[in-house]
C-alpha positions in Angstrom: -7.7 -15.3 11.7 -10.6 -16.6 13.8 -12.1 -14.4 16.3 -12.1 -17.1 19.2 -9.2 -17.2 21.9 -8.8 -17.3 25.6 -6.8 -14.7 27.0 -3.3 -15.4 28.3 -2.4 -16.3 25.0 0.2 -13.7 24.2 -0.8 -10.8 22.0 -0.1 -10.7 18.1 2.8 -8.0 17.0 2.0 -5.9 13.9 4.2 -5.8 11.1 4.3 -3.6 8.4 1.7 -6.2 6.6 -0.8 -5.5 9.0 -1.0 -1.9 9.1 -1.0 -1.6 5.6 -3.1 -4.4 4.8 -6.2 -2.7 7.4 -4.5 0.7 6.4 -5.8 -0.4 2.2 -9.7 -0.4 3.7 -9.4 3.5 3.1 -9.6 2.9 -0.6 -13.3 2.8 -0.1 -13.8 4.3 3.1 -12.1 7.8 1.4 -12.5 6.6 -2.5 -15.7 6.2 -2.7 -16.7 9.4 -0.7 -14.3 11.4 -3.3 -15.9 9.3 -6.2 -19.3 10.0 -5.5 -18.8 14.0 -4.4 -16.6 14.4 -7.1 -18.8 13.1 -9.9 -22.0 12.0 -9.1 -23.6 15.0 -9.1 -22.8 16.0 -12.8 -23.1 12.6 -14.0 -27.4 12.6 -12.7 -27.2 16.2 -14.4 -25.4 15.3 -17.4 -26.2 12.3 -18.6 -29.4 11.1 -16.9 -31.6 13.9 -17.5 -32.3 14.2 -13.5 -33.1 17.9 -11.9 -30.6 19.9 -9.9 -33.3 19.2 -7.0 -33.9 15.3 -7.8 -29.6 15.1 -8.1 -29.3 17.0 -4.6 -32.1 14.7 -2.5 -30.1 11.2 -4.1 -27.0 12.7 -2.4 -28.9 14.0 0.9 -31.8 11.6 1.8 -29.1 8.6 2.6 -27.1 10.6 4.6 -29.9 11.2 7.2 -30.5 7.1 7.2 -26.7 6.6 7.7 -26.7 8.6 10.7 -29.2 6.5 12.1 -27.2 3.3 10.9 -24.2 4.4 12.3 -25.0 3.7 15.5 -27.5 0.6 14.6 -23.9 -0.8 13.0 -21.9 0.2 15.7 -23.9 -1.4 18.4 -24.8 -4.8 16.7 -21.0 -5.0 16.1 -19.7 -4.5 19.5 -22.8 -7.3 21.0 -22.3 -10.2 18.6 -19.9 -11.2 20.9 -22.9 -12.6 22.8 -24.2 -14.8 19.4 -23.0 -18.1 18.2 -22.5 -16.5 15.1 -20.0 -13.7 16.0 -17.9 -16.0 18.5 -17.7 -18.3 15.5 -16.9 -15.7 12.3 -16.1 -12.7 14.2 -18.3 -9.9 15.4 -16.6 -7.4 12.9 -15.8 -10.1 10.3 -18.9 -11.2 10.0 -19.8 -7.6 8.6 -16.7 -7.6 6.3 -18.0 -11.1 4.6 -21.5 -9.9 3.9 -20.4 -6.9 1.8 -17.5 -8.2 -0.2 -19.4 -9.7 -2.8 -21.9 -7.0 -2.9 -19.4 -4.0 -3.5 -19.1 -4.2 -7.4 -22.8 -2.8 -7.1 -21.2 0.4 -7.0 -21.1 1.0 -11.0 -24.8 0.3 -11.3 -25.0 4.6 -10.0 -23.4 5.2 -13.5 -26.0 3.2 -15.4 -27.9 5.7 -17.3 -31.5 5.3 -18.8 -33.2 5.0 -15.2 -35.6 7.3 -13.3 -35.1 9.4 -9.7 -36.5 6.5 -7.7 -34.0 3.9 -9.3 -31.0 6.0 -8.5 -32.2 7.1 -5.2 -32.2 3.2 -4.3 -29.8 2.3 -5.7 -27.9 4.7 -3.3 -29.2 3.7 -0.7 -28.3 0.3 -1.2 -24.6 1.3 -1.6 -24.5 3.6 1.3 -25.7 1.2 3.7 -23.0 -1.2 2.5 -20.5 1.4 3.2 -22.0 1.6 6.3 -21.4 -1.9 6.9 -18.0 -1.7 6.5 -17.2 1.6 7.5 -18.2 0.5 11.5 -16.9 -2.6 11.9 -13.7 -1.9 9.9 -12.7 1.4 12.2 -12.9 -0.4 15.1 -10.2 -3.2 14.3 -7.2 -1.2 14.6 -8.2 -0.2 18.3 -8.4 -3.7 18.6 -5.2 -5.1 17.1 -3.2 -3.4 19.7 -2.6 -1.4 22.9 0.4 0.1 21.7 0.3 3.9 21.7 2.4 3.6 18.0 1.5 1.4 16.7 -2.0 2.9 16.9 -0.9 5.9 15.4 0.9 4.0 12.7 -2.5 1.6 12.0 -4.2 5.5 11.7 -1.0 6.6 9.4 -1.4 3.6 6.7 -5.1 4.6 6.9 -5.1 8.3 6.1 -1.9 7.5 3.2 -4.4 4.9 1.4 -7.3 7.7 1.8 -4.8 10.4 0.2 -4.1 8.4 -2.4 -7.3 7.5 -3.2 -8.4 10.8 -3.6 -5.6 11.6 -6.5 -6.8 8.2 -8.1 -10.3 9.7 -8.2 -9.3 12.8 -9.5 -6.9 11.4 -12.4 -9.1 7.5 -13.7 -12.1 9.9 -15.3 -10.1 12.0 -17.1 -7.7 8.9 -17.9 -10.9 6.7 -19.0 -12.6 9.9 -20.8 -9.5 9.8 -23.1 -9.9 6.5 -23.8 -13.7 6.3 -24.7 -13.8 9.5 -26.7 -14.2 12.3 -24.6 -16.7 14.4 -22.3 -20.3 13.6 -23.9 -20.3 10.1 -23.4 -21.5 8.6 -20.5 -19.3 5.2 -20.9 -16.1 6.4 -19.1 -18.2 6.9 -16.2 -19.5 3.7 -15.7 -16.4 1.9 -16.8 -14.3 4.1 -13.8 -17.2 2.7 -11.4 -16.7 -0.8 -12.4 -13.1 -0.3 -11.8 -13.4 1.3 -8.0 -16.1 -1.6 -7.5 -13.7 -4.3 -7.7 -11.1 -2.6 -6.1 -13.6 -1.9 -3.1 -14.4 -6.2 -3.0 -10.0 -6.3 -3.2 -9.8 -4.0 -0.5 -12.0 -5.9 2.0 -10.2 -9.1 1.1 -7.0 -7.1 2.0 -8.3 -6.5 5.4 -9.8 -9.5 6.2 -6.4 -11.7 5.4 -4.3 -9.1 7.5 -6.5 -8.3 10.3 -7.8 -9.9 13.8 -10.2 -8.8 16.4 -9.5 -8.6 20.2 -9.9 -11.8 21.0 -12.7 -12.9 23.1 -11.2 -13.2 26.8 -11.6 -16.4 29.1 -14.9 -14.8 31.2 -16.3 -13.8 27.8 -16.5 -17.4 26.9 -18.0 -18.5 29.7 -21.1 -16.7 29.5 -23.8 -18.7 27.6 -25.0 -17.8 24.0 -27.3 -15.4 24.2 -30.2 -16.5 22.9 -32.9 -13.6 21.3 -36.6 -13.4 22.4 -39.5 -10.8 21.3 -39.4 -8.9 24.9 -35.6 -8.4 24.6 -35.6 -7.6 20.9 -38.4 -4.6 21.8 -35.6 -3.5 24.7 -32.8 -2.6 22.1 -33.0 0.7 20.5 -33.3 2.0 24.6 -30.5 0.1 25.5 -28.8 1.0 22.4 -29.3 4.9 22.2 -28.3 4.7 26.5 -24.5 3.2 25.2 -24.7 6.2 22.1 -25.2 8.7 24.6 -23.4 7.0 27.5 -19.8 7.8 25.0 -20.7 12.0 26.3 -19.6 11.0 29.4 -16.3 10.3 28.6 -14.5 13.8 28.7 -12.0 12.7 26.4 -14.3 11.5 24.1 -15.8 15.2 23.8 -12.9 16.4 23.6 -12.1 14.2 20.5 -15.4 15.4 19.1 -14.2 18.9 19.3 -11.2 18.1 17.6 -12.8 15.8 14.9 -15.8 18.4 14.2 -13.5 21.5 13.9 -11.0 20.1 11.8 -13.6 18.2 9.2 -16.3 20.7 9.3 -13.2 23.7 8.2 -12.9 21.5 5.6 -16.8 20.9 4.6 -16.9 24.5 3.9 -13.8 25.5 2.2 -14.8 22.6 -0.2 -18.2 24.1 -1.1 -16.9 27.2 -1.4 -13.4 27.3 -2.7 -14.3 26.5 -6.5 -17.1 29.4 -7.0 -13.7 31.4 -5.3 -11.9 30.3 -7.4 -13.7 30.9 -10.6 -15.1 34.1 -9.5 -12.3 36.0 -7.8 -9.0 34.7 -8.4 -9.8 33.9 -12.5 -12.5 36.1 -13.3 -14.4 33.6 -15.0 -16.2 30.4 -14.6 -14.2 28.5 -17.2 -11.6 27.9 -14.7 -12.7 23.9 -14.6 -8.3 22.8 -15.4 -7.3 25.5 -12.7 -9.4 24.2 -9.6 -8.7 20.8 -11.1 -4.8 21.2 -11.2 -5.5 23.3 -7.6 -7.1 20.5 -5.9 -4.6 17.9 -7.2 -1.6 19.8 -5.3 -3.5 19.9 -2.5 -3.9 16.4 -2.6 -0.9 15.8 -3.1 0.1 18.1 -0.1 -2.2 16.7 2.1 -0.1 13.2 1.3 3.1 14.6 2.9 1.2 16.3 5.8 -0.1 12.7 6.9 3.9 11.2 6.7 4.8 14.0 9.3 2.0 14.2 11.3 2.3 10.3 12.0 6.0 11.5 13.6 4.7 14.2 14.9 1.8 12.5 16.8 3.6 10.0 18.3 6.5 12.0 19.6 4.3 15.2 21.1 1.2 14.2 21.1 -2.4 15.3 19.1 -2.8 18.4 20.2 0.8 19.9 19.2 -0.4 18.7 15.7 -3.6 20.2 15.6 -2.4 23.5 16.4 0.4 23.5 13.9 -1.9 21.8 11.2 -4.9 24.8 11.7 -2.0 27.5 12.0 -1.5 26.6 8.2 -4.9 26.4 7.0 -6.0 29.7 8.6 -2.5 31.2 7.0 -3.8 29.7 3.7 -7.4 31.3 3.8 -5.5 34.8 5.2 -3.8 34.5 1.9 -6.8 33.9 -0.2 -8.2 36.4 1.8 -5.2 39.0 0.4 -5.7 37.8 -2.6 -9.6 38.8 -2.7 -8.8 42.1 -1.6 -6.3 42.2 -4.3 -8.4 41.9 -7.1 -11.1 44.3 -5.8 -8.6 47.1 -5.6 -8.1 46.7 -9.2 -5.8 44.3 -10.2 -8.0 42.7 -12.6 -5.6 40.2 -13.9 -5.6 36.3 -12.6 -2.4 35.7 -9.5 0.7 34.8 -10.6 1.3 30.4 -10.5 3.2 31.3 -7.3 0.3 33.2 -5.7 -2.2 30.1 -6.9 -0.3 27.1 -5.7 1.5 28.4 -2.5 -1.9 28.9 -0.5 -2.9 25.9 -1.9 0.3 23.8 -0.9 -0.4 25.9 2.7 -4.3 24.5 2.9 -3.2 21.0 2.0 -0.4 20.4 4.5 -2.8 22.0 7.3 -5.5 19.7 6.4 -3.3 16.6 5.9 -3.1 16.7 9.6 -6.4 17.4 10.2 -7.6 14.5 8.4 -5.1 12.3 10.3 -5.3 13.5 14.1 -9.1 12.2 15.1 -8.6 9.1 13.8 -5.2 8.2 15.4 -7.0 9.6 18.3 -9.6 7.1 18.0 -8.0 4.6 18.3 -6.7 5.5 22.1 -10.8 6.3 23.4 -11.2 2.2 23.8 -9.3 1.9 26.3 -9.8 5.3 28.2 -13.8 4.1 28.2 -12.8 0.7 29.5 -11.4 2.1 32.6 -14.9 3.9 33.2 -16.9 1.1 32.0 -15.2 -2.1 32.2 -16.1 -3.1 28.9 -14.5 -2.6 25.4 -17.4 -0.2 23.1 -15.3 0.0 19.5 -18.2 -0.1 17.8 -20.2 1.8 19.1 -17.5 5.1 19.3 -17.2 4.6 15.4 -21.2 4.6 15.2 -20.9 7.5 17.1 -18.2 9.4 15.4 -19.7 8.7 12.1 -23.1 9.7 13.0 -22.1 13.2 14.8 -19.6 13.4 11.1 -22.8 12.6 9.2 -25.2 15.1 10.5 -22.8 18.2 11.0 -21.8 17.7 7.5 -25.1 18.1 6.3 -25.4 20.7 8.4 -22.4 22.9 7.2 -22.8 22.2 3.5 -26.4 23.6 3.8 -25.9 26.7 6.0 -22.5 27.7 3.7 -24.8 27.1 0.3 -27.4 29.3 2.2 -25.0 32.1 3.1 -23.9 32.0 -0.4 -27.2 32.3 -2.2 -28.5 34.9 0.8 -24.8 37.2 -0.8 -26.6 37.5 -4.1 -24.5 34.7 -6.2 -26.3 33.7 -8.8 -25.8 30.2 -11.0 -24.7 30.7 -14.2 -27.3 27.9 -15.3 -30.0 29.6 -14.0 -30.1 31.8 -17.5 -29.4 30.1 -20.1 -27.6 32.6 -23.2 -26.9 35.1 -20.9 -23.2 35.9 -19.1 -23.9 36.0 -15.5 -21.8 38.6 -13.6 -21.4 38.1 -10.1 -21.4 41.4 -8.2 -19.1 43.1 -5.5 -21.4 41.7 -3.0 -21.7 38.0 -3.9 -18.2 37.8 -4.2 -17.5 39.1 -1.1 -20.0 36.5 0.0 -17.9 33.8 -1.1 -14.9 35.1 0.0 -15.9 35.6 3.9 -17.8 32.3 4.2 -14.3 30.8 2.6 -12.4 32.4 5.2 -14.4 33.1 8.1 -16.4 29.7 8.4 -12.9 27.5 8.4 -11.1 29.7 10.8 -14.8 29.7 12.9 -14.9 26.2 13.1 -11.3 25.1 13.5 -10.6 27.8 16.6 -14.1 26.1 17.8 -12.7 23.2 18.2 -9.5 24.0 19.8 -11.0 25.9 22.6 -13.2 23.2 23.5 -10.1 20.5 23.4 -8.0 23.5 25.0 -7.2 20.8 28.0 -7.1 17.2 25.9 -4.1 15.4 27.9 -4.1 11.9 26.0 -0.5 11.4 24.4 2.4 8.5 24.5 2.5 8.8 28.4 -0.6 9.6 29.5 -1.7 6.2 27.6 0.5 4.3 28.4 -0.2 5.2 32.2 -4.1 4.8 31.5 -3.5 0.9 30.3 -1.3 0.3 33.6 -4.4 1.7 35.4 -6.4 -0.4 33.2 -4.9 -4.1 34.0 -4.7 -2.9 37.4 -8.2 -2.5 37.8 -8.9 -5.8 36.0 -7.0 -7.2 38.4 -9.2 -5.8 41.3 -7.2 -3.2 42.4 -9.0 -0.5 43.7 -6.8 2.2 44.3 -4.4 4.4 41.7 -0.6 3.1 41.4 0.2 6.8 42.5 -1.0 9.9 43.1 -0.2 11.1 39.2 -1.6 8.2 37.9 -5.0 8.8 39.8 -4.9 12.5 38.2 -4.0 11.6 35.1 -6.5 8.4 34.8 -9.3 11.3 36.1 -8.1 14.2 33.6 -8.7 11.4 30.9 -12.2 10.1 31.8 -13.9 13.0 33.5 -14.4 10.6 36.8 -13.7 10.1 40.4 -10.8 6.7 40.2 -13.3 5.4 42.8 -15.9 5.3 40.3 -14.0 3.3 37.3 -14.6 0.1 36.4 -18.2 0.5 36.0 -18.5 1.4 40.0 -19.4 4.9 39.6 -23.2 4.8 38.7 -25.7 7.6 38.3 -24.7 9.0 41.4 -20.8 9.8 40.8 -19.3 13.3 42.0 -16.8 14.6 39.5 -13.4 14.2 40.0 -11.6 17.4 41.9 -10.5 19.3 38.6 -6.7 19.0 37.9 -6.5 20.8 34.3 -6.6 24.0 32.9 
């Protein structure tokens, strides 16, 4: 399991073990994000006597500082290499080490008796040790293999574990609210964090027993430990914000971005506003809690099966066949909510049939089952297209990226759909106490057009910007010839489709790979759409 090893040793094959085993990290990459957006909110309400405003700035200040971490993460994890430290322990490993112990930290959020700033810190605390695994942990399936499958199977195991733990978030609170004697007591709560705390230490054992980094190759080693002084330390955020923004360059890196933004942000805003739609226009009320409950389960649930096929689907015809199927039946399933809306304002008052509920439902979750699934098998492929531009190999830094871009637009959609919202007249039904709150015509139609316009919006987004993305089975496995051949010191493409292809990829001239091309490169004679 040690990081260290010259190259021409020959590579490790994984087995079922290994994907599964780095594939279990999900469980708090995805369960705590669907922990913490699922309850924490109404737990600071609830039970800690904390302000809708104090409650929203806990949830929102650490974002902004993880999206400056991201990349901090990302960078220190990809130059380790250089330190005594990471060619002994392991650049990522290293990361992995320091937050397994710490993880269990998680239940004190669901401690009550505290103040704004204790919670707020403690947050913090917790975020940046998500961070801390989050990075490194991303980038060790892009280094476990070349393998265009076994890529896309490392990304399956992943998004399975993160489907699952989202229907295990759903399901221990009501379980452990059973149990300790029902909804007013705040013990369930911190007995479900303590629960998901050690399971988040378990998980990172998991991965650190079946997983390896690339191992470090004979020229690496050679180079002396690098050895840190006060003039280099001041030269790091410049050098580190020139690799952030030097991942741009790579076309199929924006590309990706467009694919990844479209098909998460779609689902930013249906989340925010698919429960007020619910409540409000398909049930008429807002003591429809058990309805979006039992709604967001089957979507769950459907968003389990999507992932099986699209890791078939992926490998056999490639990303962008998946993407289009996977947004054909999300928009179909916000068309039918759409019906639905228009329904109910022409008079039929009473609530859809079960068939009318669950099959848009069943629709949105098989749509976004892919969606969840294709950037980050994707990922795992933009290594090895940005070391035929660079010459190096930048995991961590791409997952610093990716997170941070993830971070900010998320931020960005929740606000602006809560904004559009609130500007449509809706009006909280907390906001007067004894009285029944009536939404009107207008704020429902509010809802229902930011529902089904901002999805569709960002999802068609998205796939006009990736209209041309060319990276599947063969175009990879071409691209890794090209890179060993370059490697090698060959200067010239295998063939004339392997030049295009290599330049479709990475947006540049085959001249300029390799790290040759400079600030002066001329763009490669366009070959795509």
């Amino acid at each position: 399991m040690g990081a260290v090893s010259a190259s021409g040793a020959p590579p490790r094959q994984p087995t079922w073990r290994n994907y599964w085993g780095w594939g279990s990290g999900d469980m708090l990459g995805a369960g705590a994000q669907a922990v913490i957006t699922g309850w924490l909110f109404y737990f600071f309400t609830t039970f800690c006597g904390l302000s809708a405003v104090e409650a929203g700035l806990i949830l929102g200040l650490p974002r902004l500082i993880e999206a400056v971490s991201c990349p901090v993460i990302g960078y220190l994890s990809d130059n380790l290499r250089h330190s005594r430290i990471g060619r002994r322990i392991g650049r990522r490993r290293l990361f992995l080490l320091i937050v397994l112990p710490l993880l269990p930290s998680f239940a004190l959020l669901f401690v009550t008796g505290h103040g704004f700033w204790y919670y707020l810190a403690v947050f913090i605390f917790f975020e940046l040790l998500y961070t801390m695994f989050l990075i490194p942990w991303e980038t060790m399936a892009a280094e476990m293999s070349k393998d265009y499958a076994e890529k896309a199977k490392f990304a399956g195991a992943r998004m399975l574990v993160a489907q699952g733990s989202a229907i295990l978030a759903s399901y221990l609170p009501t379980l452990l609210i059973n149990q300790f004697g029902g909804k007013d007591s705040a013990e369930p709560f911190f007995w479900m964090a303590v629960i998901f705390g050690i399971l988040f230490s378990l998980v990172v054992l998991i991965v650190l027993l079946s997983s390896w980094e690339r191992p470090y190759t004979e020229e690496e080693l050679k180079q002396p430990v690098a050895t840190l002084n006060w003039a280099e330390a001041v030269q790091i955020p410049g050098r580190m914000y020139r690799d952030l923004f030097s991942t741009l360059r790579i076309r199929a890196f924006r590309q990706h971005l467009s694919l990844y933004l479209g098909g998460y942000l779609s689902q930013d805003i249906f989340n925010t506003a698919f429960p007020i739609f619910v409540a409000t226009v398909l049930m008429g009320t807002l003591g429809a809690t058990l309805a979006i409950s039992q709604l967001m389960t089957v979507m769950y649930i459907a968003q389990l099966v999507s992932v099986m096929i699209a890791i078939r689907v992926v490998i056999k015809v490639g990303p962008l066949y998946a993407y289009r199927v996977a947004i054909t039946l999300f928009i179909s399933a916000t068309l039918l909510y759409g019906w639905l809306y228009l329904q109910q304002r022409g008079g039929n008052a009473a609530p859809p049939s079960a068939l009318w509920l669950f099959a848009p439902i069943i629709l949105a979750g098989l749509g976004r089952g892919t969606l969840n699934f294709v950037p980050w098998s994707v990922y795992n492929y933009l290594p090895d297209v940005d070391e035929a531009v660079t010459g190096q190999r930048r995991e961590g830094i791409f997952a610093g990226v990716m997170t941070m871009v993830r971070k900010v637009a998320q931020s960005a959609a929740i606000v602006a759909t809560g904004w559009l919202i609130d500007l449509g007249g809706y009006v909280s039904p907390k906001s007067r106490p004894g009285e029944v709150v009536v939404q009107t015509p207008e704020a429902i139609q509010a809802v229902t057009l930011v529902m089904i316009l901002g999805p569709i919006t960002a999802m068609l987004l998205g796939l006009w910007a990736a209209r041309s993305f060319r990276l599947n089975a063969a175009s990879h496995w071409v691209l890794v010839n090209e890179v060993e051949r370059l490697r090698r010191g060959e200067t010239e493409a295998e063939s004339p489709a392997s030049r295009r292809i290599v330049e479709e990829l990475t947006g540049w001239r085959f001249e300029d790979l390799w790290g040759r091309g400079g600030k002066n490169r001329r763009p490669p004679e366009k070959h795509y759409d």
